[in-house]
N, C-alpha and C positions, 0 to 999 in steps of 0.2 A: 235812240233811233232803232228802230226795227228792221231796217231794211240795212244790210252792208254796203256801206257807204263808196265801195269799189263800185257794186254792183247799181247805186242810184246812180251813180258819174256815169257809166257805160249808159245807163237806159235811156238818160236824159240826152248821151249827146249821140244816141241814137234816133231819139224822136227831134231833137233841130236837124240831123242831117237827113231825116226823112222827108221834112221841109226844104231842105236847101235843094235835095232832087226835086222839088216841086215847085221849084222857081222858074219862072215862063221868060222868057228872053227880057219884055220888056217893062218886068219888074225892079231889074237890078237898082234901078236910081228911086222904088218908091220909099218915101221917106218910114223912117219907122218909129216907136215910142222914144225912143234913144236921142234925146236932143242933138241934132246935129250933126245925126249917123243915119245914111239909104241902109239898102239892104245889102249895097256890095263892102259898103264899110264896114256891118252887122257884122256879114262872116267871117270878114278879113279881122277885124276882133278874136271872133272864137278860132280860127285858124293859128292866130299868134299866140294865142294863150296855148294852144295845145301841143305848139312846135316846140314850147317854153317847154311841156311838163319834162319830156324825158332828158332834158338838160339838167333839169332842179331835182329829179330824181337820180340822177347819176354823180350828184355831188357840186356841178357846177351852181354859183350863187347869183342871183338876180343882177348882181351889178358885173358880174363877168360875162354875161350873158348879152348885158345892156342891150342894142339898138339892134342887134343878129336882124330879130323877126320884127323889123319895124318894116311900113313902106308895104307894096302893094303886094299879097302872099299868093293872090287868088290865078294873076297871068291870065294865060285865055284859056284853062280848064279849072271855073272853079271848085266843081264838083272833084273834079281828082284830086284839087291843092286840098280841099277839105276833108274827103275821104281819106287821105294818107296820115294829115294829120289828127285825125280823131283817135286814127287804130293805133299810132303809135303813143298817145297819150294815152288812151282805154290799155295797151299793153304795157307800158311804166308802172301805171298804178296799179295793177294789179299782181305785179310783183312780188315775189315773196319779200317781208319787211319794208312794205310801201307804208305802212300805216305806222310805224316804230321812227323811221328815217326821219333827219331834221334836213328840211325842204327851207335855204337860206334864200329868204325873200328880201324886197328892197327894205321892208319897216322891222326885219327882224329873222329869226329863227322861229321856226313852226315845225311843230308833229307834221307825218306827212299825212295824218286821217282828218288833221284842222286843211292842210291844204288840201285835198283831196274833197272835202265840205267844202269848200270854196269856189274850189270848179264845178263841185256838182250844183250848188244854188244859181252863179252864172248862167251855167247852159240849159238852167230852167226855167229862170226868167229869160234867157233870151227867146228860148223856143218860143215862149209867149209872144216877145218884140216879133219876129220874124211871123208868126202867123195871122198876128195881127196885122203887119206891113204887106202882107200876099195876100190876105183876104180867107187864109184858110181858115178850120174847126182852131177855136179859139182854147179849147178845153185840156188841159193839161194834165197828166199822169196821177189821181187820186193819192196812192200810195207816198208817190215821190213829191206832193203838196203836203201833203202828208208829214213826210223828213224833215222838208226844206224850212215848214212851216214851226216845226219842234226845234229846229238850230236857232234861225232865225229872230225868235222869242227873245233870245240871250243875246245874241251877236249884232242885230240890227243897231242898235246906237252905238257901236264901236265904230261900224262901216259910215255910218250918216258921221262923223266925229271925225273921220281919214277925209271924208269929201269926197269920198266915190260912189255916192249917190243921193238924192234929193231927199227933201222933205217926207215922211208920209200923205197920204190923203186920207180925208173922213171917209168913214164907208157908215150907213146905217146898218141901226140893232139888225141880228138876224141875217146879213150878209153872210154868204156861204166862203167855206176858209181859202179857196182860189183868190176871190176878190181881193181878200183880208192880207191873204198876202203878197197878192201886187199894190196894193195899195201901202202895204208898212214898204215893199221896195220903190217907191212915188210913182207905181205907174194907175192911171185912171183908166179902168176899166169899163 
């Protein structure tokens, strides 16, 4: 990867909360690529995941952590619940020895730069889900397709194997690497 993998997490979950200020009152409930997830459950996703980080960076382990951030995270500012917790997961990981630390998850012990790839692929497909769900520019950070698409290669059938997330989809010859790689993450573009 070319890019520092701190720095593709901060960008990505800079460009979904670019989107999340650009959510119009009476989008919260539209549905989005995420079977069975609107758009207020979307964030409330990436919200909990990032309330997670600087818990699993300070030592505590996924099952100590258990159900803290479960339940509704967003209240009635979701833009602030979101905004607070983005900064403070973009400040964990960029810690010095964020990438050396073992980040103890519910399937195991992981590098924190394997966790830290994990969040940054999340919040770039989601940005995807969420723009798609709002209607907004569908097109996604070059560079950080780029990343996600070089990890992904390797990683993808370990993820499809956990069951946290679908199928691939065919895409034809000549598809541009955006597609390619929402479609190895099952979403149809």
């Amino acid at each position: 990867m070319t890019i520092d993998i701190r720095e593709a997490y901060r960008r990505a979950l800079d460009d979904f909360g670019a989107l999340v200020h650009r959510i119009a009152p009476g989008q919260w409930e539209n549905p989005t690529p995420c079977a069975g997830w609107d758009v207020r459950t979307l964030v409330n996703h990436v919200v909990s995941e990032s309330l997670c980080v600087p818990e699993l960076f300070a030592g505590r382990s996924a099952a100590e952590i258990g159900g803290a951030f479960d339940g509704d995270l967003l209240g009635d500012d979701p833009l602030k619940a979101f905004d607070a917790s983005a900064a403070a997961a973009v400040q964990a990981t960029g810690e010095g020895g964020s990438l050396t630390a073992v980040v103890r998850l519910s399937f195991g012990d992981v590098p924190g730069a394997e966790y830290i790839t994990e969040l940054f692929a999340d919040a770039l497909i989601h940005t995807w889900d969420l723009a798609r769900a709002i209607g907004a520019d569908e097109r996604l950070d070059p560079e950080l397709v780029e990343a996600c698409a070089a990890w992904f290669a390797d990683a993808g059938d370990d993820y499809r194997q956990a069951g946290v997330m679908g199928d691939p989809h065919p895409v034809p010859a000549g598809t541009g690497l955006q597609a390619r790689l929402l479609a190895a993450w099952g979403r149809a573009g």
